[in-house]
RODO-2510 file (C-alpha; in nm, 4 decimals, decimal comma):
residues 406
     n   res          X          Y          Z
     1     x     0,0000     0,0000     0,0000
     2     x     0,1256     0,3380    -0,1100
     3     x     0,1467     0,6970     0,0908
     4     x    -0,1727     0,7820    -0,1408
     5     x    -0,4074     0,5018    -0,0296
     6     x    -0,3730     0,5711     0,3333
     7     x    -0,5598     0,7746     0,5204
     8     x    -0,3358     1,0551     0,7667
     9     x    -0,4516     1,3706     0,9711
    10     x    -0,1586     1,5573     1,0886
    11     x     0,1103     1,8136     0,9327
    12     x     0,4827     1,7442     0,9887
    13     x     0,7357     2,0069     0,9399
    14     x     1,0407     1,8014     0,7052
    15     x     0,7884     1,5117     0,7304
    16     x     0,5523     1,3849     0,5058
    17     x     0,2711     1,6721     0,4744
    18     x     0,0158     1,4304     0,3995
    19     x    -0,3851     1,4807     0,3642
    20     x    -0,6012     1,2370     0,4972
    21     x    -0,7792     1,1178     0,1070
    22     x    -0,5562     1,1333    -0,1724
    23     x    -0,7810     1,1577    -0,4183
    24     x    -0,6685     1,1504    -0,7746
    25     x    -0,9641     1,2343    -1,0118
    26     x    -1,1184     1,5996    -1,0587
    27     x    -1,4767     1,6532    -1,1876
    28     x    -1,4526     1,9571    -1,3686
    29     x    -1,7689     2,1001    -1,4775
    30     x    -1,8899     2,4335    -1,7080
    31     x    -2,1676     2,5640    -1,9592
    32     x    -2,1040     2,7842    -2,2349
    33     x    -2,3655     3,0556    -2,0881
    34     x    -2,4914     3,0381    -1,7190
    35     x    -2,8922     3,1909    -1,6064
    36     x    -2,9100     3,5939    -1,4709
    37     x    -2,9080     3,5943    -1,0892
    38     x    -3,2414     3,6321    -0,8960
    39     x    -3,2338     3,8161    -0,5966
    40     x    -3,2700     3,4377    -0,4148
    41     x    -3,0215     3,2542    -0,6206
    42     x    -2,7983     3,0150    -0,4657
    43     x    -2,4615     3,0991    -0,4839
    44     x    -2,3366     2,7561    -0,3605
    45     x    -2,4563     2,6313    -0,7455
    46     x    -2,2042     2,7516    -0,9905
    47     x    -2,4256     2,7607    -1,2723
    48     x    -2,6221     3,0729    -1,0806
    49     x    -2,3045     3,3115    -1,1058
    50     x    -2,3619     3,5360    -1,3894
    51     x    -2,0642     3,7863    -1,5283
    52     x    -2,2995     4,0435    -1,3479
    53     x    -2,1356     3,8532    -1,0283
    54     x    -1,7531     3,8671    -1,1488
    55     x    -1,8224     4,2695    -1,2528
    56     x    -1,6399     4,3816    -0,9049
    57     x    -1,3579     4,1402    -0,9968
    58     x    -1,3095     4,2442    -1,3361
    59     x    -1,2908     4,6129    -1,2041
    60     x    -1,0617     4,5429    -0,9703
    61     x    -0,8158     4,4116    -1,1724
    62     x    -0,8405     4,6711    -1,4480
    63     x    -0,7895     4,9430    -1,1557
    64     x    -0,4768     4,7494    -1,0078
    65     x    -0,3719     4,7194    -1,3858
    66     x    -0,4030     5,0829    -1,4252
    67     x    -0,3140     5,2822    -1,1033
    68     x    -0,1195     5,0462    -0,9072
    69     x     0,2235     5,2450    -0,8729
    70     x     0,4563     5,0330    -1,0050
    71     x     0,4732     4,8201    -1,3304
    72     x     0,3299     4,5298    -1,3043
    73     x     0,5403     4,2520    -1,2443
    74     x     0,2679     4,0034    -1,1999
    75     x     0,1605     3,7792    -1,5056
    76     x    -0,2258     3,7027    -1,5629
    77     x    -0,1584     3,3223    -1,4520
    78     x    -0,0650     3,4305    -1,1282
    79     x    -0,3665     3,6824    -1,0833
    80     x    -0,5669     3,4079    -1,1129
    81     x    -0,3526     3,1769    -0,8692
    82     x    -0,3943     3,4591    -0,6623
    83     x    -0,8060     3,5125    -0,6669
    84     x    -0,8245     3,1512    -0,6218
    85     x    -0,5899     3,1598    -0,3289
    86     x    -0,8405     3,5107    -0,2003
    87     x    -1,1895     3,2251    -0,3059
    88     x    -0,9879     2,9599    -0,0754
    89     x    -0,9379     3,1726     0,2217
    90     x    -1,2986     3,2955     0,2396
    91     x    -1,4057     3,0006     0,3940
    92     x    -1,2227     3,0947     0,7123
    93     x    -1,0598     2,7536     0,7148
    94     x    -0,6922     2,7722     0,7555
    95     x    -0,6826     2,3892     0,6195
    96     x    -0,8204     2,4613     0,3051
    97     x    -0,5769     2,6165     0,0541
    98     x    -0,4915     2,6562    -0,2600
    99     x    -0,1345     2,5450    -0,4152
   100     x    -0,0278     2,7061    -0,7259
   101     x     0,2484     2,5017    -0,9221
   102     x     0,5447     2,5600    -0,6957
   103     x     0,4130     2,5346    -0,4322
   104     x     0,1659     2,2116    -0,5237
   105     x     0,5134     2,0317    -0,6252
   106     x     0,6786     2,1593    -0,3322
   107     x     0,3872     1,9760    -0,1298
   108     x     0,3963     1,6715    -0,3467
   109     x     0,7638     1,6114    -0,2848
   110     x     0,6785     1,6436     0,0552
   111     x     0,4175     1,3565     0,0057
   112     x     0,6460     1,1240    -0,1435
   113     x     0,9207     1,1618     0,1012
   114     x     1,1130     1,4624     0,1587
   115     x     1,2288     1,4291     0,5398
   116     x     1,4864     1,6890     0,5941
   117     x     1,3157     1,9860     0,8346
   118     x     1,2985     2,0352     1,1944
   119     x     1,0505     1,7687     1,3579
   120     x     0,7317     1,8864     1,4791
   121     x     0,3258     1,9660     1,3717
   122     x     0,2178     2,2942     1,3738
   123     x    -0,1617     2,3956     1,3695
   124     x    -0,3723     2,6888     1,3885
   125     x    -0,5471     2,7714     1,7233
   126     x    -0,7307     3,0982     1,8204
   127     x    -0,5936     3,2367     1,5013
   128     x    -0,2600     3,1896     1,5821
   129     x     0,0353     2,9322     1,4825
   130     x     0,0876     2,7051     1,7108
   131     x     0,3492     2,3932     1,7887
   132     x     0,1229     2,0800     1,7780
   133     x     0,4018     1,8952     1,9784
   134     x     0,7782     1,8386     1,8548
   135     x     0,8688     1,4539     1,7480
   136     x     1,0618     1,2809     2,0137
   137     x     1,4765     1,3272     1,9741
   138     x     1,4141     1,5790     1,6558
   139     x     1,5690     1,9138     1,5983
   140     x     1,2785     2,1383     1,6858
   141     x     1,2782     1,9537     2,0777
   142     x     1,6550     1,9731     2,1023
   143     x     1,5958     2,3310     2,0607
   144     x     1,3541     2,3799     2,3536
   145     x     1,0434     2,3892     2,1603
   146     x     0,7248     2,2725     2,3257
   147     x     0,3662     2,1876     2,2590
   148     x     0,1431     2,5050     2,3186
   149     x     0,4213     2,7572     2,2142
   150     x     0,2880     3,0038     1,9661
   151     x     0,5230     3,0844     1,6116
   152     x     0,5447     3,4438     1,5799
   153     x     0,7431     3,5069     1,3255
   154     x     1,0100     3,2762     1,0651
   155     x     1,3377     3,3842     0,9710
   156     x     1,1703     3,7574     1,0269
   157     x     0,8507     3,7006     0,8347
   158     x     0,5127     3,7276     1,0482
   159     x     0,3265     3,4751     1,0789
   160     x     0,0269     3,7301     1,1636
   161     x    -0,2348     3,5798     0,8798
   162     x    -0,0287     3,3151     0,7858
   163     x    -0,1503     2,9316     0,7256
   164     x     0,0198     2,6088     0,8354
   165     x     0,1255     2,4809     0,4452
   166     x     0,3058     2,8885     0,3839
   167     x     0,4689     2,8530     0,7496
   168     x     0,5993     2,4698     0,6779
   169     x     0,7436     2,6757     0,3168
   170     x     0,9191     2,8765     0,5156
   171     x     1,0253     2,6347     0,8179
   172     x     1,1700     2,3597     0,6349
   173     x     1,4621     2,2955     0,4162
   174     x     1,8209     2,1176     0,3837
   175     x     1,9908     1,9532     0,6266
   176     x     2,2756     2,1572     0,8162
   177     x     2,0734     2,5178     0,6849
   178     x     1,8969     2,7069     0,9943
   179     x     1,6027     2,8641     1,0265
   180     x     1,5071     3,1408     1,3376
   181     x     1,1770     3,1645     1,5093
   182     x     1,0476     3,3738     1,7543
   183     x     0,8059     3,2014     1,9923
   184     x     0,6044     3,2742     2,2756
   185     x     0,5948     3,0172     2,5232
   186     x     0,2765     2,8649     2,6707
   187     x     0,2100     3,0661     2,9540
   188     x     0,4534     3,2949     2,9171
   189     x     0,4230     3,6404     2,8197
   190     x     0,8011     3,6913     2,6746
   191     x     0,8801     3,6505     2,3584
   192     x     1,1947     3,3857     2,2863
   193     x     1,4335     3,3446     1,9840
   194     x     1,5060     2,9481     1,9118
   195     x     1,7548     2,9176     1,5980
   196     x     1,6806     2,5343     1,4665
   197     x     1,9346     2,3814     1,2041
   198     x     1,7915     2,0958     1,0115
   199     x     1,7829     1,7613     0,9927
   200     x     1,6659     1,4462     0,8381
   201     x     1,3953     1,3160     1,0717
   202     x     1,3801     0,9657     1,2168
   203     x     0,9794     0,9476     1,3191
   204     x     1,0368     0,7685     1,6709
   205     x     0,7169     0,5220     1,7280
   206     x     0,7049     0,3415     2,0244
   207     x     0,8948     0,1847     2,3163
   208     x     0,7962     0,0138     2,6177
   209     x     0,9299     0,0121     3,0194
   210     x     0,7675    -0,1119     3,3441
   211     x     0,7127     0,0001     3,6668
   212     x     0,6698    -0,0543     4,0059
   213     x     0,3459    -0,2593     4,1324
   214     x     0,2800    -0,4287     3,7445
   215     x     0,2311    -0,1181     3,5317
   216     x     0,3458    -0,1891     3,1831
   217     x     0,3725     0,1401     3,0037
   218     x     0,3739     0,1902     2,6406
   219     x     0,4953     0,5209     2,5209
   220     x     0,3551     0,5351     2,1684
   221     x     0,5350     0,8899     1,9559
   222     x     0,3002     0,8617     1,6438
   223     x     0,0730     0,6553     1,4651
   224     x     0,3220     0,5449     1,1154
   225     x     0,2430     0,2486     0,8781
   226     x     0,4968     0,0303     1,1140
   227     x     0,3088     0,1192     1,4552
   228     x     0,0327    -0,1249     1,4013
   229     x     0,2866    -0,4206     1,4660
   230     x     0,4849    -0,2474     1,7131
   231     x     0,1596    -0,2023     1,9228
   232     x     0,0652    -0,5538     1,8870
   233     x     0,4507    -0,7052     2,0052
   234     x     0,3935    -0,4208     2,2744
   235     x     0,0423    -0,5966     2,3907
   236     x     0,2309    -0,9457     2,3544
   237     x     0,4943    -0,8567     2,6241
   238     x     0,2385    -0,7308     2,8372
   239     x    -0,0277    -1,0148     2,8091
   240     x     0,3152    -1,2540     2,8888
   241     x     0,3993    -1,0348     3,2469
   242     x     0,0617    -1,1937     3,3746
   243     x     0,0035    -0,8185     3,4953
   244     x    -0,3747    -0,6216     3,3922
   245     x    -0,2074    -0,2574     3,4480
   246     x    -0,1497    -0,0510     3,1347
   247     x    -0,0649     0,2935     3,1012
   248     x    -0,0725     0,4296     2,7028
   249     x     0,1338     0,7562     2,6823
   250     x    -0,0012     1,0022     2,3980
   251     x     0,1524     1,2732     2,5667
   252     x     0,2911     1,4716     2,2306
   253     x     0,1868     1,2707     1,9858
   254     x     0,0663     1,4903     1,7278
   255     x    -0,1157     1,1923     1,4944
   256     x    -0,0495     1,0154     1,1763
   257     x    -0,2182     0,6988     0,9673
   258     x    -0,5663     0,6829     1,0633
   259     x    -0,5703     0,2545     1,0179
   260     x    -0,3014     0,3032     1,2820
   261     x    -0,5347     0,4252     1,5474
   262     x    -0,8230     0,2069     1,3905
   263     x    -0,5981    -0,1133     1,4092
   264     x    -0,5005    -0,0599     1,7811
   265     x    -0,8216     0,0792     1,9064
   266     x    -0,9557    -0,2979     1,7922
   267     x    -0,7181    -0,5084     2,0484
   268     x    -0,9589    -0,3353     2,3226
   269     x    -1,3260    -0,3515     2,1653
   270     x    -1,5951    -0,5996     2,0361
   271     x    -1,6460    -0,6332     1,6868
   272     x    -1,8640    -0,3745     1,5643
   273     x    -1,7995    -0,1130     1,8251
   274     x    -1,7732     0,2210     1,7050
   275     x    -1,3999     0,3524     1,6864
   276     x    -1,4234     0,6983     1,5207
   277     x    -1,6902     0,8654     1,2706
   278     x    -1,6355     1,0586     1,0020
   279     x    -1,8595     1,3307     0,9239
   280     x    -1,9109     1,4445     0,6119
   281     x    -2,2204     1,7242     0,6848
   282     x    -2,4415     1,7624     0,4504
   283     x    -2,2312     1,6407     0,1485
   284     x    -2,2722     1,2632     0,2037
   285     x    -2,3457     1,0029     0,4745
   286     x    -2,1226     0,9760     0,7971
   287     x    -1,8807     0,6794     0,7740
   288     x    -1,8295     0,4548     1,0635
   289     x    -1,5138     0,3167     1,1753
   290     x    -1,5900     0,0139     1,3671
   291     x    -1,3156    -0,1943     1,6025
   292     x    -1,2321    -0,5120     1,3727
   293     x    -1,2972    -0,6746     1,7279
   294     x    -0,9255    -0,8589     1,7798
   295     x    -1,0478    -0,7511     2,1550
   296     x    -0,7941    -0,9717     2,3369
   297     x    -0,8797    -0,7867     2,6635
   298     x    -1,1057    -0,8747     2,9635
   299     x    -1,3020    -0,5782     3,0039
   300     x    -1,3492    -0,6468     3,4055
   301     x    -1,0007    -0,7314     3,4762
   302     x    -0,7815    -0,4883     3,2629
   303     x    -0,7221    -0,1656     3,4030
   304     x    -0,5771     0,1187     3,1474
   305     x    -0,4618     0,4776     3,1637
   306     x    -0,4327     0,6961     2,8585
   307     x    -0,1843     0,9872     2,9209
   308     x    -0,2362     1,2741     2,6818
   309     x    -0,1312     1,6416     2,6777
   310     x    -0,1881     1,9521     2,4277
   311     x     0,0699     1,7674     2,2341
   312     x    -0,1779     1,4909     2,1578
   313     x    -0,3704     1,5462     1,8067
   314     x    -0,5641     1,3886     1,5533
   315     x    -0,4823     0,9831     1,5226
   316     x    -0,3873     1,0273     1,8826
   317     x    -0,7125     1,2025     2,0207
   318     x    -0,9319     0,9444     1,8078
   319     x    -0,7548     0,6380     1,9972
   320     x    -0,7455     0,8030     2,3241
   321     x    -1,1369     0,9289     2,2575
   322     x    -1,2784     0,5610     2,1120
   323     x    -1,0970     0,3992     2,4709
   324     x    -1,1916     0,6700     2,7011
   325     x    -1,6096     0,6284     2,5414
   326     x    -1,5904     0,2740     2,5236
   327     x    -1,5192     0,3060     2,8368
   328     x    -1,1558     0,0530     2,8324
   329     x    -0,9415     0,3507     3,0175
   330     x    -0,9547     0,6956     3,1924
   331     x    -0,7663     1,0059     3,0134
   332     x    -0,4902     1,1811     3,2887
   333     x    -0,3051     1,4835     3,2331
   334     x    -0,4157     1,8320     3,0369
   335     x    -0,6556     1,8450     2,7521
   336     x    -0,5816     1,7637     2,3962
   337     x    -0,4829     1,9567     2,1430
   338     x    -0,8021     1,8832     1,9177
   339     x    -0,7366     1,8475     1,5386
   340     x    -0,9793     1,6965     1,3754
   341     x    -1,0285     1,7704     1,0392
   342     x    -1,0144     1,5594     0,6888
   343     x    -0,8857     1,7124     0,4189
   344     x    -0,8265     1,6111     0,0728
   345     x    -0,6633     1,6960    -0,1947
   346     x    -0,7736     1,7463    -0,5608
   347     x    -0,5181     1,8346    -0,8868
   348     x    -0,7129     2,1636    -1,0205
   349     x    -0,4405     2,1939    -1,3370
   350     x    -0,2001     1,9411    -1,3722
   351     x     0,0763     2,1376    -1,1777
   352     x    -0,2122     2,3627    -0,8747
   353     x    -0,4356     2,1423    -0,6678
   354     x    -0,6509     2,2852    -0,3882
   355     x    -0,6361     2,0739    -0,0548
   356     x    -1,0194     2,0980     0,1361
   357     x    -1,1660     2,0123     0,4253
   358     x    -1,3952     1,7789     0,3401
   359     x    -1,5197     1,5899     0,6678
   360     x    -1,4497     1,6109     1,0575
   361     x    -1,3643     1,3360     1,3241
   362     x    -1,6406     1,2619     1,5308
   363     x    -1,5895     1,0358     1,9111
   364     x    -1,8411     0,7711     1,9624
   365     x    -2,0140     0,9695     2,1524
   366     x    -2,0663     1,2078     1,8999
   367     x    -1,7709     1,4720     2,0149
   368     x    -1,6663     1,7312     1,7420
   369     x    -1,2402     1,6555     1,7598
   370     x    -1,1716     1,8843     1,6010
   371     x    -1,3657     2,1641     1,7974
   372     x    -1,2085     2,1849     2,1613
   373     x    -1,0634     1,8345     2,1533
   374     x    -1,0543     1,5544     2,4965
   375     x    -1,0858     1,6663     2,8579
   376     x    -0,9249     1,4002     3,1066
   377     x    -1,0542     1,2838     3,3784
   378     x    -0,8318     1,3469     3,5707
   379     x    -0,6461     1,6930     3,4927
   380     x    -0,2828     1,7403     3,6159
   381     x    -0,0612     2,0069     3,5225
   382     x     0,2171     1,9064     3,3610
   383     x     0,5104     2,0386     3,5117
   384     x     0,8636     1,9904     3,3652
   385     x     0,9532     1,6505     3,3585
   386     x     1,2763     1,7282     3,1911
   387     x     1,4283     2,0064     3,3611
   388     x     1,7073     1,9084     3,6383
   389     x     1,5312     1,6886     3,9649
   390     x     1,1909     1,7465     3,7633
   391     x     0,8575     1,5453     3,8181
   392     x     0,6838     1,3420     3,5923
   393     x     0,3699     1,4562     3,7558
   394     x     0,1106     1,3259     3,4825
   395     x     0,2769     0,9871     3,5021
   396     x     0,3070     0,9736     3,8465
   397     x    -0,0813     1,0441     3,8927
   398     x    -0,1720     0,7791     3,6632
   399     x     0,0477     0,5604     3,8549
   400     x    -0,1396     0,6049     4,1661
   401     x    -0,4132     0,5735     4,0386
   402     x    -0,3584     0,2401     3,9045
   403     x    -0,1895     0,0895     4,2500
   404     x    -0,5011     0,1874     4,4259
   405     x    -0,6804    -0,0070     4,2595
   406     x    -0,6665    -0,4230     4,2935
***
């Protein structure tokens, strides 16, 4: 199976920028002549826009022709590029844009493999650019870059206005080259300067370690085409301790293959339980993700603990969300990150394409992902785990919480 027939809901910086449906064909549609507008036409039908409708465009781009006070550099082709860019932006989503060519092969390469960059997801939230979470051992960590911290500006440029595919232009590039951003730390109102170089990036997956009392933990970094396996030989040295105490760390784990998190969502529930919706809205009928029911698991006698953070997104909130419903394990720590969008994307000429949100992620319960994302259970601040005699404090809850119980 090839990068296009998966399904993937997360942005990597020097990773693969993937969509979550590759979709290959493009219905393109016109008339030679299309009906006046009535005062109650419905714009949403093409075939109702009139060249009454385009008049203020037209104008506007024979007054930019005219007084704009330079000569104009700028070629037709790219005026276009340009009002389709303006049409894509309308819609307020900052997932939905609009590629012209080098920029659409630029993301293409990126789709087939280009892993040189600095490590981490970035998203939009509030308005603002945003560190999803930084992958485990990669440049952008090394640097002191955290989940929550907000990208102000790259190399200089603003980032004021700016979408997640024109900030990854921007952040990634060769191996051994640097790039500067200034960040504002979560909960801190002073602005920092972290200079990353670049890298090629090693996407860490998942490793294992146990603690005190029979706690096997499983510390899973993101959900990649070789996870599903490593889950399962992580569930096979657990089932072998004889121990029911499992603790799943999400904490920063900004997503990745959707089959991923269907696959190991299934080792915990029946056939035919609901893992994750997708909701298409008025377009077309939901589809339902349902756990292929490997459900190796005694309901009664395991007892599970999902860790997640503002770090965890997308493949990682619809595993920890399907569990936490289901009712397998209890979330601990801070809520998620929520990213929850489908997008696809669809070749408009054969060297643009426009990538669209098409669908959202929907818990069993019904719970919009991608709206304000999962609140644990039990909600402990992080702390700083890493910084000299520093507590794992989210960890050590969950811990606790599992010892108390028999």
């Amino acid at each position: 199976m090839n990068i296009q027939d998966k399904k993937l809901i997360y942005f990597l910086i020097g990773l693969p920028a993937v969509v979550l449906a590759f979709f290959i064909g493009l219905f393109v549609g016109g008339r030679n002549s299309a009906p006046a507008l009535t005062p109650n036409a419905d714009l949403t039908d093409m075939s109702a826009v009139s060249s009454t409708q385009f008049a203020p465009f037209w104008k506007a781009w024979q007054v930019l022709d005219q007084k704009f006070v330079t000569a104009a550099s700028t070629t037709a082709q790219q005026k276009v590029w340009g009002a389709i860019q303006g049409l894509a932006s309308s819609y307020g989503d900052p997932y939905t844009v609009f590629f012209p060519p080098q920029q659409s092969k630029e993301f293409q390469d990126d789709i087939t493999g280009n892993f040189e960059g600095v490590g981490m997801e970035i998203g939009i939230k509030d308005g603002q650019l945003v560190v999803v979470a930084p992958l485990k051992g990669s440049p952008a960590e090394i640097a002191g870059i955290k989940a929550g911290d907000a990208i102000l500006s790259i190399n200089g440029t603003s980032t004021s206005q700016m979408t997640t595919d024109q900030a990854v232009q921007l952040i990634r590039g060769p191996k051994g080259t640097k790039v500067t951003l200034s960040m504002l730390p979560a909960k801190s109102t002073t602005p920092v300067t972290r200079v990353v170089t670049r890298d090629i990036i090693n996407i860490p997956t998942l490793d294992t370690e146990t603690k005190p009392g029979g706690i096997f933990v499983i510390h899973l970094y993101s959900f990649t085409s070789e996870s599903p396996n490593l889950f399962r030989n992580a569930l096979q040295t657990f089932i072998a301790t004889g121990d029911h105490k499992l603790i799943l760390d999400l904490r920063g784990n900004p997503g990745g293959y959707l089959d991923a998190a269907w696959d190991m969502a299934s080792w915990f529930l029946p056939a035919g339980k609901t893992v994750v919706t997708e909701d298409f809205g008025k377009n077309q009928p939901p589809q339902i993700y349902r756990s292929k029911g490997y459900n190796v698991f005694n309901a009664d006698a395991l007892q599970m603990d999902i860790l997640v953070d503002s770090g965890s997104a997308s493949a990682a909130e619809i595993l920890a969300g399907a569990l936490h419903e289901q009712g397998v394990a209890k979330l601990v720590g801070v809520k998620t990150f929520g990213k929850g969008s489908v997008q696809e994307l669809v070749p408009i000429t054969s060297d643009t394409s426009l990538k669209v949100t098409i669908a959202r992620w929907l818990t069993p319960n019904g719970h919009n992902l991608s709206h304000d994302g999962l609140d644990p259970d039990y909600v402990v601040p992080p702390g700083d785990k890493d910084a000299p005699g520093g507590k794992d404090s989210i960890m050590d809850k969950a811990i606790q919480l599992l010892t108390a119980q028999p």
